[in-house]
PDB file of N, CA, C and O in Angstrom:
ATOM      1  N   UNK A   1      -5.448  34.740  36.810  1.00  0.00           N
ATOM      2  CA  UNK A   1      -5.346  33.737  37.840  1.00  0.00           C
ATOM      3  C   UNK A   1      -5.681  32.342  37.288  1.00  0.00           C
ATOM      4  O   UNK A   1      -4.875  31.417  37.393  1.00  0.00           O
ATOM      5  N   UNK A   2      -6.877  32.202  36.701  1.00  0.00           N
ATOM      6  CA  UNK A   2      -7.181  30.988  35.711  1.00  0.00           C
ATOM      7  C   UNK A   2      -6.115  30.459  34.515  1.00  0.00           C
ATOM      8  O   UNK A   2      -6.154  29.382  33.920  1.00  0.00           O
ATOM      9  N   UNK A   3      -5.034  31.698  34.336  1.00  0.00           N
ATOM     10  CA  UNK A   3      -4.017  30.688  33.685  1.00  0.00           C
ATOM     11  C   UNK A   3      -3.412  30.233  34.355  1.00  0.00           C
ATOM     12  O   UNK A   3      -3.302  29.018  34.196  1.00  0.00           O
ATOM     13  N   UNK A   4      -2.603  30.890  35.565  1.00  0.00           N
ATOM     14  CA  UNK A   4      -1.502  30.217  36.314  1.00  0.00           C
ATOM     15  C   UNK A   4      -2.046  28.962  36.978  1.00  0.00           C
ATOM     16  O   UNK A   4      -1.434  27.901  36.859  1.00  0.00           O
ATOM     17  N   UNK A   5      -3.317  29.056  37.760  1.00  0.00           N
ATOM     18  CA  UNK A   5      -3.647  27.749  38.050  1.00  0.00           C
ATOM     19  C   UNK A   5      -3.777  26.483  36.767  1.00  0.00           C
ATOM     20  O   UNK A   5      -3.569  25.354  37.211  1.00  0.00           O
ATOM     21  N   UNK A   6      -4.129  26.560  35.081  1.00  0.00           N
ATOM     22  CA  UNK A   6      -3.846  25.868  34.464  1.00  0.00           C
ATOM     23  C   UNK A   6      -2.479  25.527  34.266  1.00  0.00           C
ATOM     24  O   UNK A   6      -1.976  24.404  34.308  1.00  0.00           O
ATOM     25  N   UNK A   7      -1.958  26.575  34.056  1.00  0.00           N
ATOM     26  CA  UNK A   7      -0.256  25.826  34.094  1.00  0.00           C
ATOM     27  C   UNK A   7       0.160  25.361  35.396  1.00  0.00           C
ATOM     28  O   UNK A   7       1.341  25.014  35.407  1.00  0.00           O
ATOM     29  N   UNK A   8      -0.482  25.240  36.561  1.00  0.00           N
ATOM     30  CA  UNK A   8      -0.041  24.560  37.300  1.00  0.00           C
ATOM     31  C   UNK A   8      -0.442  22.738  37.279  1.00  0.00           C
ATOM     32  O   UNK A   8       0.200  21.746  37.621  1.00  0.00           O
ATOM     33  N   UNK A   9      -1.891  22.951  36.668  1.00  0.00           N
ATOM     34  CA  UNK A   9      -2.277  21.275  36.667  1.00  0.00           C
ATOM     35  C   UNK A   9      -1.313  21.069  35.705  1.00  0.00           C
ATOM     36  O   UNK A   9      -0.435  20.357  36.192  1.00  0.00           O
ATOM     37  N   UNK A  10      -1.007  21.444  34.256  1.00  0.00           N
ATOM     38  CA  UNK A  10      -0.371  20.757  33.604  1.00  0.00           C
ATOM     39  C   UNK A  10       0.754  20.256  33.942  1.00  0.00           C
ATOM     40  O   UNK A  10       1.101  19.113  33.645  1.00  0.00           O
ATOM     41  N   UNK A  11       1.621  21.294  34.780  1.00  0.00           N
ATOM     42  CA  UNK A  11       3.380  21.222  34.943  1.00  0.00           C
ATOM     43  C   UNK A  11       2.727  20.054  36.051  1.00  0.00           C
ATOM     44  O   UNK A  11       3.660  19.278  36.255  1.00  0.00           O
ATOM     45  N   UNK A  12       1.773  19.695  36.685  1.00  0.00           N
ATOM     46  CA  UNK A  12       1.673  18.772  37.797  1.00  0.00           C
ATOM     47  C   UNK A  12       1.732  17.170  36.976  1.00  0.00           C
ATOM     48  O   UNK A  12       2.299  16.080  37.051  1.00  0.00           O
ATOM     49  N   UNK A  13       0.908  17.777  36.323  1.00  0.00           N
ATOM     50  CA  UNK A  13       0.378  16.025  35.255  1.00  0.00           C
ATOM     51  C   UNK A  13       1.960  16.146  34.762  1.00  0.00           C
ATOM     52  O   UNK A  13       2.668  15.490  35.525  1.00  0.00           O
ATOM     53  N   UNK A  14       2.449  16.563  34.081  1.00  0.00           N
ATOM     54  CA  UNK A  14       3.755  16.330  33.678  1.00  0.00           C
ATOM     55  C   UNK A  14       4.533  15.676  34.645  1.00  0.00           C
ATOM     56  O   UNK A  14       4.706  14.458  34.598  1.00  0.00           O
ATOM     57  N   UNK A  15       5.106  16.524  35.682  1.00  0.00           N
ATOM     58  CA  UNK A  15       5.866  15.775  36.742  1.00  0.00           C
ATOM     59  C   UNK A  15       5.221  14.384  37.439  1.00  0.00           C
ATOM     60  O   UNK A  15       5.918  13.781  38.255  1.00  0.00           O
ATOM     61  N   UNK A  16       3.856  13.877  37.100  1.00  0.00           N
ATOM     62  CA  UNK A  16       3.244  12.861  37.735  1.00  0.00           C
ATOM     63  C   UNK A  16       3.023  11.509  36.796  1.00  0.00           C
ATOM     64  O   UNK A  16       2.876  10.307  37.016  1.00  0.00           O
ATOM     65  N   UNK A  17       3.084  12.434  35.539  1.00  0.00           N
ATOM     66  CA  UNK A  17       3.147  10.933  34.666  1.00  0.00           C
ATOM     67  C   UNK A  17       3.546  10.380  34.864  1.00  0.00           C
ATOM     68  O   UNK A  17       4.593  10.738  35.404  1.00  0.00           O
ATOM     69  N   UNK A  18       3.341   8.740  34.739  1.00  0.00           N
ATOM     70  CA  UNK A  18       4.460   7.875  34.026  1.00  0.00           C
ATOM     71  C   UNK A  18       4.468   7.751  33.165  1.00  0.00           C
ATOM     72  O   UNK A  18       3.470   8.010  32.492  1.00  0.00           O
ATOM     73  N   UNK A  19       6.006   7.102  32.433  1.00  0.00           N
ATOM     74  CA  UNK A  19       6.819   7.015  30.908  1.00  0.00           C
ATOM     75  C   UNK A  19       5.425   5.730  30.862  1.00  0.00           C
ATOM     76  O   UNK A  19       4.707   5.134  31.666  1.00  0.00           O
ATOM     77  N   UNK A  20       5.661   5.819  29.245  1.00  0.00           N
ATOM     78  CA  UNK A  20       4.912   4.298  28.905  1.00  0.00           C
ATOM     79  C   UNK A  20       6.382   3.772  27.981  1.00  0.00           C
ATOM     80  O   UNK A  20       7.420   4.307  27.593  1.00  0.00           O
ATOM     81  N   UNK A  21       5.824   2.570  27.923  1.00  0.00           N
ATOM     82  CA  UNK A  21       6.593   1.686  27.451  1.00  0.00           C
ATOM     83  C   UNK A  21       6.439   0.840  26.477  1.00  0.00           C
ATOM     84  O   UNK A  21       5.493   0.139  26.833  1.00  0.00           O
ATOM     85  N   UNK A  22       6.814   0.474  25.429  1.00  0.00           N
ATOM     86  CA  UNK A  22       5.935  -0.330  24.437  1.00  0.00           C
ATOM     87  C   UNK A  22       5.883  -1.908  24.588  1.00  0.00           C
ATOM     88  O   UNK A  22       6.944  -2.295  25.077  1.00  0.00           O
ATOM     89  N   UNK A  23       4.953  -3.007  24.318  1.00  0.00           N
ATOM     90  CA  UNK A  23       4.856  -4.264  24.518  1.00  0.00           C
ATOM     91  C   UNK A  23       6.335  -4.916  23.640  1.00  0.00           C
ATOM     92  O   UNK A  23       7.342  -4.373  23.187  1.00  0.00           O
ATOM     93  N   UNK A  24       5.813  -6.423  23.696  1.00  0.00           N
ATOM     94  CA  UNK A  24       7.008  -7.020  22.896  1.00  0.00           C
ATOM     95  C   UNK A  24       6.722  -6.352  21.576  1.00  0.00           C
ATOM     96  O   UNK A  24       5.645  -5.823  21.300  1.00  0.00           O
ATOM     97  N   UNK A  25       7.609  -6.409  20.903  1.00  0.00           N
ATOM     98  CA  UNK A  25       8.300  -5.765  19.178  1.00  0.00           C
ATOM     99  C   UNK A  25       7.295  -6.928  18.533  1.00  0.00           C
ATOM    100  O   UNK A  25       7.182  -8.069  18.980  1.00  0.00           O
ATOM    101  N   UNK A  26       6.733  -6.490  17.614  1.00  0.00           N
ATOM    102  CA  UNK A  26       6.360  -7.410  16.681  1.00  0.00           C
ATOM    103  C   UNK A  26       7.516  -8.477  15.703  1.00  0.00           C
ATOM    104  O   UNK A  26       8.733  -8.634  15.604  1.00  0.00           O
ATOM    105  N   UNK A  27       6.183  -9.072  15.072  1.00  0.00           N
ATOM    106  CA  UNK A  27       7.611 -10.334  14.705  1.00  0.00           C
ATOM    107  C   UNK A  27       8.351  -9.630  13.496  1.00  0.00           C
ATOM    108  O   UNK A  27       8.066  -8.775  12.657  1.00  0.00           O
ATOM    109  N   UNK A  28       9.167 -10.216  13.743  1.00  0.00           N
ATOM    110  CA  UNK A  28      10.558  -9.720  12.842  1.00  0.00           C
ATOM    111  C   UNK A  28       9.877 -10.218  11.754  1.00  0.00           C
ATOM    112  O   UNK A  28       8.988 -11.068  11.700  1.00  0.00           O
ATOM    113  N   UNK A  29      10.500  -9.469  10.760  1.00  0.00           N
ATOM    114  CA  UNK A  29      10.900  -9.609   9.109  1.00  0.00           C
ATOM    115  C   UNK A  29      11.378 -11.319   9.202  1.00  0.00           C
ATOM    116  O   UNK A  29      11.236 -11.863   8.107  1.00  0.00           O
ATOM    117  N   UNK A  30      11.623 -11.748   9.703  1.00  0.00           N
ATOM    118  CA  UNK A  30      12.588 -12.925   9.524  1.00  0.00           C
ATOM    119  C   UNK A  30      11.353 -14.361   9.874  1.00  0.00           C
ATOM    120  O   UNK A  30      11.359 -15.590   9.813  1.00  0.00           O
ATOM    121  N   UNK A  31      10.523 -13.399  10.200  1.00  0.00           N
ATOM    122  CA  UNK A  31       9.278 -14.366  11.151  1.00  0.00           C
ATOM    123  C   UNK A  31       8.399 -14.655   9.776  1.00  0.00           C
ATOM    124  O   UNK A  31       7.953 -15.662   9.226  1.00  0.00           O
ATOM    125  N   UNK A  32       8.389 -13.243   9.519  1.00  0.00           N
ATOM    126  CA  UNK A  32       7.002 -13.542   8.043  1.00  0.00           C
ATOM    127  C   UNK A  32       7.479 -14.400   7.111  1.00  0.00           C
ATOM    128  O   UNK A  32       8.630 -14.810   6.966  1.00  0.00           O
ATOM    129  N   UNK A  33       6.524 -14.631   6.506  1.00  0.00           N
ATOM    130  CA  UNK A  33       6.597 -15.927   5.114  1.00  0.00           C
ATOM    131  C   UNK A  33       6.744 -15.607   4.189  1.00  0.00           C
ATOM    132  O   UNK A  33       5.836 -14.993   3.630  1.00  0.00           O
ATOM    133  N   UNK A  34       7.743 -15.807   3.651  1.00  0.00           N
ATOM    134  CA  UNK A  34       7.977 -15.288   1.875  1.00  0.00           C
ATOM    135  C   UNK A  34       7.570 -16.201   0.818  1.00  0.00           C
ATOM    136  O   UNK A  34       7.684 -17.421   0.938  1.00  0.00           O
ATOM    137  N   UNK A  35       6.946 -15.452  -0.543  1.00  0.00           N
ATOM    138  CA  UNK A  35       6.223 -15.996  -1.487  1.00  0.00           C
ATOM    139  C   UNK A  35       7.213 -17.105  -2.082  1.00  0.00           C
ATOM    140  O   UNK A  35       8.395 -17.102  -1.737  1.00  0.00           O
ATOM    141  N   UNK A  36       6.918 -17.664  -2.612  1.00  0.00           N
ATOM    142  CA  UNK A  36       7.993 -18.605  -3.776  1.00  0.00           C
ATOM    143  C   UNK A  36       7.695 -17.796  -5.066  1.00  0.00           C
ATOM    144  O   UNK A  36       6.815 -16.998  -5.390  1.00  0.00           O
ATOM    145  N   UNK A  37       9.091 -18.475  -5.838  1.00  0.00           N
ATOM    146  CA  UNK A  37       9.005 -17.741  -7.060  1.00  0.00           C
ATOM    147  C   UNK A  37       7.402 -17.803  -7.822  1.00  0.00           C
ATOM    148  O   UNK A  37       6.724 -16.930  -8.363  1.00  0.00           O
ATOM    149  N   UNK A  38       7.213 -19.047  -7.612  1.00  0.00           N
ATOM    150  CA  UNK A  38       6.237 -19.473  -8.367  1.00  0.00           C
ATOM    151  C   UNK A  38       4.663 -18.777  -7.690  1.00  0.00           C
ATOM    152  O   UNK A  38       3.648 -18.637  -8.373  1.00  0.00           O
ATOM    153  N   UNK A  39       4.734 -18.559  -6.820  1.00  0.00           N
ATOM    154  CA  UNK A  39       3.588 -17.686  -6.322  1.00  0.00           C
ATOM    155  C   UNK A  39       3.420 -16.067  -6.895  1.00  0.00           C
ATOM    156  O   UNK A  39       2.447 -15.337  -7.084  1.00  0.00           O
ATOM    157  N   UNK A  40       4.765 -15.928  -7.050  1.00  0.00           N
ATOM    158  CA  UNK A  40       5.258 -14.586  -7.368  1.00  0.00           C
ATOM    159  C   UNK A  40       4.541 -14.458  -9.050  1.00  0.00           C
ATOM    160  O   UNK A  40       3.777 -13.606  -9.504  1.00  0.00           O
ATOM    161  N   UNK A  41       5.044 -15.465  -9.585  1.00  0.00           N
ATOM    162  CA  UNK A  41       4.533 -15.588 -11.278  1.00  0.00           C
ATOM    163  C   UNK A  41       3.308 -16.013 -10.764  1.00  0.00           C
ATOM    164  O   UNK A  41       2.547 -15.394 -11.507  1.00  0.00           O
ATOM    165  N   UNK A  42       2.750 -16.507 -10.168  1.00  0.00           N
ATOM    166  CA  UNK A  42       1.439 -16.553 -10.682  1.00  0.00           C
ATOM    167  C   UNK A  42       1.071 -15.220 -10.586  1.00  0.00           C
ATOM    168  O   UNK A  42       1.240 -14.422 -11.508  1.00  0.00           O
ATOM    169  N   UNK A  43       0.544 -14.920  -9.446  1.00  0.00           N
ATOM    170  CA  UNK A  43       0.143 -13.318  -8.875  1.00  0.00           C
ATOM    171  C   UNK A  43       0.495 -12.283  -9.894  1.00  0.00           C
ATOM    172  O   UNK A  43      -0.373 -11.412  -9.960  1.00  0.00           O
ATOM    173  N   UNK A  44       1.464 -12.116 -10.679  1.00  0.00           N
ATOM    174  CA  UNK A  44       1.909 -11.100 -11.645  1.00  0.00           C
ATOM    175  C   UNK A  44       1.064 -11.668 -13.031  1.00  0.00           C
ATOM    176  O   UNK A  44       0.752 -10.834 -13.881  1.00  0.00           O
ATOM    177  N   UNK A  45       0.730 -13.004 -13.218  1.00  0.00           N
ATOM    178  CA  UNK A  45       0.178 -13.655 -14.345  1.00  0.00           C
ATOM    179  C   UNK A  45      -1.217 -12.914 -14.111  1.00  0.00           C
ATOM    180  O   UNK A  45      -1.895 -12.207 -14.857  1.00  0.00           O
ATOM    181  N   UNK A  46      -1.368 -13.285 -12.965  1.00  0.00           N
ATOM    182  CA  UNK A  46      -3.542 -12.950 -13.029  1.00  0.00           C
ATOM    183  C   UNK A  46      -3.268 -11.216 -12.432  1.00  0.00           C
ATOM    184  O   UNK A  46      -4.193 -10.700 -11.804  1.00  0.00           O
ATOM    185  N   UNK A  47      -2.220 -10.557 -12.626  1.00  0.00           N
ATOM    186  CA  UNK A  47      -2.615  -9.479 -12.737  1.00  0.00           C
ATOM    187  C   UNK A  47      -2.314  -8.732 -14.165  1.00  0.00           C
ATOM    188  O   UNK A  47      -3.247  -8.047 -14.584  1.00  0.00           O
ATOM    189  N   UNK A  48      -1.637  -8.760 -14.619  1.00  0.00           N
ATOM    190  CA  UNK A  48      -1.424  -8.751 -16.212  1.00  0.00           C
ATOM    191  C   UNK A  48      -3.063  -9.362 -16.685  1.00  0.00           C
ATOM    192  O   UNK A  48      -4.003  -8.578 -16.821  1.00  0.00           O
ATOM    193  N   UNK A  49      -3.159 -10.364 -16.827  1.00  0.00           N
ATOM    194  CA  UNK A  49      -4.673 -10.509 -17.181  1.00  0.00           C
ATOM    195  C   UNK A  49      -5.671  -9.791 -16.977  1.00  0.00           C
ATOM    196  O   UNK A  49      -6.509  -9.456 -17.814  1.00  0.00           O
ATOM    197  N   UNK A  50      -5.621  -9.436 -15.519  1.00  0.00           N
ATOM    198  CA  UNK A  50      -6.821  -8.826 -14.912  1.00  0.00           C
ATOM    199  C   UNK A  50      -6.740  -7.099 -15.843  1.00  0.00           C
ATOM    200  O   UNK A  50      -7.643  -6.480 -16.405  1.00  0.00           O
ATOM    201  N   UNK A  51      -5.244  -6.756 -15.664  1.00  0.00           N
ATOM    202  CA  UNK A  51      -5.603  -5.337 -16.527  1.00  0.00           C
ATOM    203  C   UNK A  51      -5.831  -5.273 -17.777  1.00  0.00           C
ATOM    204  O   UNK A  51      -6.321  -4.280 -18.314  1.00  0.00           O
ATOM    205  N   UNK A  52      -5.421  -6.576 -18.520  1.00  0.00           N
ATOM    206  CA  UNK A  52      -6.005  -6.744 -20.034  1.00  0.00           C
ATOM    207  C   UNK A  52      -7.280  -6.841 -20.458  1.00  0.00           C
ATOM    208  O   UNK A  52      -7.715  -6.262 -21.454  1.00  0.00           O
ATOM    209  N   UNK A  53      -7.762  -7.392 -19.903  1.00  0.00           N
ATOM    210  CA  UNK A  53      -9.269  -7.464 -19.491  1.00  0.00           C
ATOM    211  C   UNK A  53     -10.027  -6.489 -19.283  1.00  0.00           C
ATOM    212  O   UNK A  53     -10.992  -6.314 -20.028  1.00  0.00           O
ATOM    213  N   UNK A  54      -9.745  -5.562 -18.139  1.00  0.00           N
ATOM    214  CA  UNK A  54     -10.294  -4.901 -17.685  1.00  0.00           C
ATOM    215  C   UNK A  54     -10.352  -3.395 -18.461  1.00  0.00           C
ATOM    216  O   UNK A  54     -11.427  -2.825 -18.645  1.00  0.00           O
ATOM    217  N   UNK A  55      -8.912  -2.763 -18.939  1.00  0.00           N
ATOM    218  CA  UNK A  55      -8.959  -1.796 -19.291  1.00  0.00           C
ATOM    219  C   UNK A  55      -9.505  -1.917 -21.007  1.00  0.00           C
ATOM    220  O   UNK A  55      -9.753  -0.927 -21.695  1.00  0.00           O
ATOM    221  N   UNK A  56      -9.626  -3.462 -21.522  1.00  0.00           N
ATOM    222  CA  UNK A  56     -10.413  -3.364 -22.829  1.00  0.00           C
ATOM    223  C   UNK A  56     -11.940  -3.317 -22.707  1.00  0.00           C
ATOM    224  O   UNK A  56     -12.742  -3.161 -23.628  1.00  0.00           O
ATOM    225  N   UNK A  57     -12.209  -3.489 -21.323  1.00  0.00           N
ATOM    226  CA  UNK A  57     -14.033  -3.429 -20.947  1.00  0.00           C
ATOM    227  C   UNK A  57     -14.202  -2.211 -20.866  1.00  0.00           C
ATOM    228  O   UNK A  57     -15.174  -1.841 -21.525  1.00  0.00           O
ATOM    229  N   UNK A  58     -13.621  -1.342 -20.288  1.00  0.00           N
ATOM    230  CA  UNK A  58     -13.406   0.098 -19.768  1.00  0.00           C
ATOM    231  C   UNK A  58     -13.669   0.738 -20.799  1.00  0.00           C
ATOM    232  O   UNK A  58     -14.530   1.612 -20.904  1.00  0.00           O
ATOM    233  N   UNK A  59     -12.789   0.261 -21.805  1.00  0.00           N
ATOM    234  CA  UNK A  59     -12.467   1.484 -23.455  1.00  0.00           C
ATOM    235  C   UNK A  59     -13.611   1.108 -24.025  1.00  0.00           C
ATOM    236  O   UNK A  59     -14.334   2.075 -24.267  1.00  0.00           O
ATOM    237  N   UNK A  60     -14.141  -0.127 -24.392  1.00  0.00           N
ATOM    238  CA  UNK A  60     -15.512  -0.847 -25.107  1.00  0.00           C
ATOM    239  C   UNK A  60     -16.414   0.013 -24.363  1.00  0.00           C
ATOM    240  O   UNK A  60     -16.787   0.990 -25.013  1.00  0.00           O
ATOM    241  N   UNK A  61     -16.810  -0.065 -23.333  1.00  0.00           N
ATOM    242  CA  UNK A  61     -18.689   0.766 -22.733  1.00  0.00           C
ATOM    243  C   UNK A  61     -18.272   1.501 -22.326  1.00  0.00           C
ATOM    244  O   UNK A  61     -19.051   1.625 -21.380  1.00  0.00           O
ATOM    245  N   UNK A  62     -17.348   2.495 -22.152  1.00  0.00           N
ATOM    246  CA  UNK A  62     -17.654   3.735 -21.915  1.00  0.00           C
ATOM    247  C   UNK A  62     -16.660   4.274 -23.008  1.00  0.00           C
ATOM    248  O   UNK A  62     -15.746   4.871 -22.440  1.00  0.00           O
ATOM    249  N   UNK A  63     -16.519   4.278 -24.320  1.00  0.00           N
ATOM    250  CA  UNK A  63     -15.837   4.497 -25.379  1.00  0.00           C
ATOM    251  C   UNK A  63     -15.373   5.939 -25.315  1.00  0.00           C
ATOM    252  O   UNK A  63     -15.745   6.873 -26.026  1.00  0.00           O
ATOM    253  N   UNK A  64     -14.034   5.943 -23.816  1.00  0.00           N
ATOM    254  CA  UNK A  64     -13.262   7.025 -23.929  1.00  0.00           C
ATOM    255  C   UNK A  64     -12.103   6.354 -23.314  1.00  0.00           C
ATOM    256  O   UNK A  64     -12.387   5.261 -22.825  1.00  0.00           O
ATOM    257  N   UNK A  65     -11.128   6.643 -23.230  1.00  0.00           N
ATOM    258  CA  UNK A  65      -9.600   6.488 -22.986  1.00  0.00           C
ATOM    259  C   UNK A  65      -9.714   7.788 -21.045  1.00  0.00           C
ATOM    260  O   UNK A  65      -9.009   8.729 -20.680  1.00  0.00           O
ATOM    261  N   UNK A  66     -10.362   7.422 -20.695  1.00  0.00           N
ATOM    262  CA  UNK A  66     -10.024   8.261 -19.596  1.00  0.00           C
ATOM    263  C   UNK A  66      -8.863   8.349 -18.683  1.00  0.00           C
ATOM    264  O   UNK A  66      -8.128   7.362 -18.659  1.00  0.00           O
ATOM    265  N   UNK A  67      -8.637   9.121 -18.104  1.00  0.00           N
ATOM    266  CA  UNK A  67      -6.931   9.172 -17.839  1.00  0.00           C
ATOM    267  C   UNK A  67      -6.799   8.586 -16.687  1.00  0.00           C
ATOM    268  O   UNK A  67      -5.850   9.018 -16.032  1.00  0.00           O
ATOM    269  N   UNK A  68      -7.475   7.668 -16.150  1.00  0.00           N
ATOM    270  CA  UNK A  68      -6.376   6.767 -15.133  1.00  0.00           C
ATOM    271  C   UNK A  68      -7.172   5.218 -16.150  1.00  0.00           C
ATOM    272  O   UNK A  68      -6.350   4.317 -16.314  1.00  0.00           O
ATOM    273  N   UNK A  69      -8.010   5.051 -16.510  1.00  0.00           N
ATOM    274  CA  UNK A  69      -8.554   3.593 -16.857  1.00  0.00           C
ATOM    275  C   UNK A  69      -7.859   3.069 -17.875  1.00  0.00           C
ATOM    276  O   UNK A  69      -7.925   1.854 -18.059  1.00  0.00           O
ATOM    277  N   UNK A  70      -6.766   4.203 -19.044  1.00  0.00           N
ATOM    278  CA  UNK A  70      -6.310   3.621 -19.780  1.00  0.00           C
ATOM    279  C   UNK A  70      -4.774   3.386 -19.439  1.00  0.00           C
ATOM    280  O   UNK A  70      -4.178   2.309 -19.470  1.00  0.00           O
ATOM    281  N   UNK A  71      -4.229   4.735 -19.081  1.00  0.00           N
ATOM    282  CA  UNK A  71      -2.778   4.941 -19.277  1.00  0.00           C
ATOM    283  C   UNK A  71      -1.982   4.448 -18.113  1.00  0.00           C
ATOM    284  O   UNK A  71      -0.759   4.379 -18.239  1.00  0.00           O
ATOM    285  N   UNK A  72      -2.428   4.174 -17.237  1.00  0.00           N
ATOM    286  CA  UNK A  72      -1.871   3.477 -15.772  1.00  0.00           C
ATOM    287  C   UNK A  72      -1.934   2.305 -16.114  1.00  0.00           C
ATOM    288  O   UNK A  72      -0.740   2.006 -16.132  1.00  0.00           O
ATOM    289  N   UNK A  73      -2.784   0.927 -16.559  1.00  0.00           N
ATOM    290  CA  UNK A  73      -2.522   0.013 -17.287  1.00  0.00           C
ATOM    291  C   UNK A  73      -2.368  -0.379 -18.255  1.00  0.00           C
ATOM    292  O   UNK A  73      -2.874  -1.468 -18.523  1.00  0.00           O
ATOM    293  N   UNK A  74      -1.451   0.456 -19.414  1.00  0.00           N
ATOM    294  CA  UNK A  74      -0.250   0.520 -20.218  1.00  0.00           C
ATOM    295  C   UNK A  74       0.815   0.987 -19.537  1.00  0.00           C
ATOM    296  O   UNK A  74       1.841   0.414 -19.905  1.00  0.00           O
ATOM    297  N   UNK A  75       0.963   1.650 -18.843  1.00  0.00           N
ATOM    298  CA  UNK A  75       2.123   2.074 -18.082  1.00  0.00           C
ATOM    299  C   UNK A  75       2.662   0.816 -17.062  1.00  0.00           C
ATOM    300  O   UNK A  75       3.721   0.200 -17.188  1.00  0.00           O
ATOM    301  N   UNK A  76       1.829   0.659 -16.228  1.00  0.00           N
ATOM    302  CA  UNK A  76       2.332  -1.034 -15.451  1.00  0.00           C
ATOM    303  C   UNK A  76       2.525  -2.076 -16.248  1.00  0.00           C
ATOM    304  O   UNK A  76       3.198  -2.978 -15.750  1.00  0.00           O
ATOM    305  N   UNK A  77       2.093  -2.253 -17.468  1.00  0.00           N
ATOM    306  CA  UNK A  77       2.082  -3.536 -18.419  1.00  0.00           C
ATOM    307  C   UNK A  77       3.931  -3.082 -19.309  1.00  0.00           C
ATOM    308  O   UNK A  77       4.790  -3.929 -19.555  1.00  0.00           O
ATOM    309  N   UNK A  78       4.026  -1.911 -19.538  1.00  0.00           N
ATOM    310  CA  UNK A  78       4.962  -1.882 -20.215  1.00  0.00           C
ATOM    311  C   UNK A  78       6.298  -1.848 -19.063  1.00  0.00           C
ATOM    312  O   UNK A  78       7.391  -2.264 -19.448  1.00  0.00           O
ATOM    313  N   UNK A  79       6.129  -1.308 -17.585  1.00  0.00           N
ATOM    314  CA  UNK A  79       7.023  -1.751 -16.422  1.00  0.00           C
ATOM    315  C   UNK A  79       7.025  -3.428 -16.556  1.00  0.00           C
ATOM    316  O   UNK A  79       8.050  -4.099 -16.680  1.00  0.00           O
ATOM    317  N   UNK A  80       6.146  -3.769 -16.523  1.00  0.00           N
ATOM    318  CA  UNK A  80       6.170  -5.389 -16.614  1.00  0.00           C
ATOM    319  C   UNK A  80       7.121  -5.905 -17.336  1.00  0.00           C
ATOM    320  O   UNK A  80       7.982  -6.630 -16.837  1.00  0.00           O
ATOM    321  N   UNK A  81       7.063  -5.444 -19.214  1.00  0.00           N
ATOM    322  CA  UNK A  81       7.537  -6.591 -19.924  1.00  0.00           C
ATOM    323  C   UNK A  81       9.138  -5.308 -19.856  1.00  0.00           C
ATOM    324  O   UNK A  81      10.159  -5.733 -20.397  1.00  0.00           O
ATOM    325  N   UNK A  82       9.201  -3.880 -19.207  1.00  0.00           N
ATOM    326  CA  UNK A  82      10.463  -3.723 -19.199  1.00  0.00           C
ATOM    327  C   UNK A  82      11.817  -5.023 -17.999  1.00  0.00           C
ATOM    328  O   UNK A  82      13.035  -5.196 -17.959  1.00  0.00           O
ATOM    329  N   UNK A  83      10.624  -5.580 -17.280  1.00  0.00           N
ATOM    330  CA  UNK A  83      11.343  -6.717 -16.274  1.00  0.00           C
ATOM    331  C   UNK A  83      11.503  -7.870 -16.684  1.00  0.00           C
ATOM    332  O   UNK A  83      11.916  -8.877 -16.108  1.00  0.00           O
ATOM    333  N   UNK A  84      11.134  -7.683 -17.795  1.00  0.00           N
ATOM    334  CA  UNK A  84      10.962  -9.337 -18.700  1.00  0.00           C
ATOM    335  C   UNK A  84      10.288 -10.310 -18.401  1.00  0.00           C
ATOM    336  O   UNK A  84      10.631 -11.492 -18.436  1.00  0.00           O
ATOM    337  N   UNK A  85       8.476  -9.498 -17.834  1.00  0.00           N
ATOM    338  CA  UNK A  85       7.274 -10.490 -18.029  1.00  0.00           C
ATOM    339  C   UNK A  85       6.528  -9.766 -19.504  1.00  0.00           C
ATOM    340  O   UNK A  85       6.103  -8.695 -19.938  1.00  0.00           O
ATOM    341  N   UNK A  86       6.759 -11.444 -19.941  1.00  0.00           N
ATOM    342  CA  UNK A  86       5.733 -11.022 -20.700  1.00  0.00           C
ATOM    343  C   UNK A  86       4.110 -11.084 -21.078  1.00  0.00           C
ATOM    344  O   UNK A  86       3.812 -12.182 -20.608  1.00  0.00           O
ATOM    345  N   UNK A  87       2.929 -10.554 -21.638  1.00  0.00           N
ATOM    346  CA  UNK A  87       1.502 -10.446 -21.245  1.00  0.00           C
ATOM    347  C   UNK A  87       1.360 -12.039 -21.951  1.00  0.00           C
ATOM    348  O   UNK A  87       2.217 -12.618 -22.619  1.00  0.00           O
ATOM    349  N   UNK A  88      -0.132 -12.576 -21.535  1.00  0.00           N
ATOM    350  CA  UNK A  88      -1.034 -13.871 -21.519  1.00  0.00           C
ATOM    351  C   UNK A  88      -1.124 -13.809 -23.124  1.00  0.00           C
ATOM    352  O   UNK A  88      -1.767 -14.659 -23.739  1.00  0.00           O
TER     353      UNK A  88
END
């Protein structure tokens, strides 16, 4: 008896809902601000740096090649200069 009366609230809430509806659409693609080239090179400049830097601090004090601190930034550095940036 305790199920049929649960399937009755539910099939009730069902038939009693209302639909929702979503607010205005967020802003278009066309709304946001795009980088300039030159923002673009910088941002790729101080990140190339930042992993040169970083993954030679990494290898220096803790004198191992561990497998994401070394080979993920040789791997993005060599995607890099395959796009024709080249490192600082």
């Amino acid at each position: 008896m305790a199920r049929k009366f649960a399937f009755v609230l539910l099939w009730l809430g069902f038939c009693f809902a209302t639909s929702a509806h979503a607010d205005e659409p967020a802003a278009s693609p066309a709304a946001i601000p795009i980088a300039t080239a030159e923002q673009i090179q910088q941002t790729v400049d101080r990140a190339i740096g930042y992993l040169q830097t970083e993954s030679a601090a990494w290898l220096k004090s803790r004198g191992c090649a561990a497998c994401h601190h070394v080979p993920m930034p040789l791997w993005a550095l060599s995607e890099a200069e395959q796009h024709g940036v080249r490192d600082r």
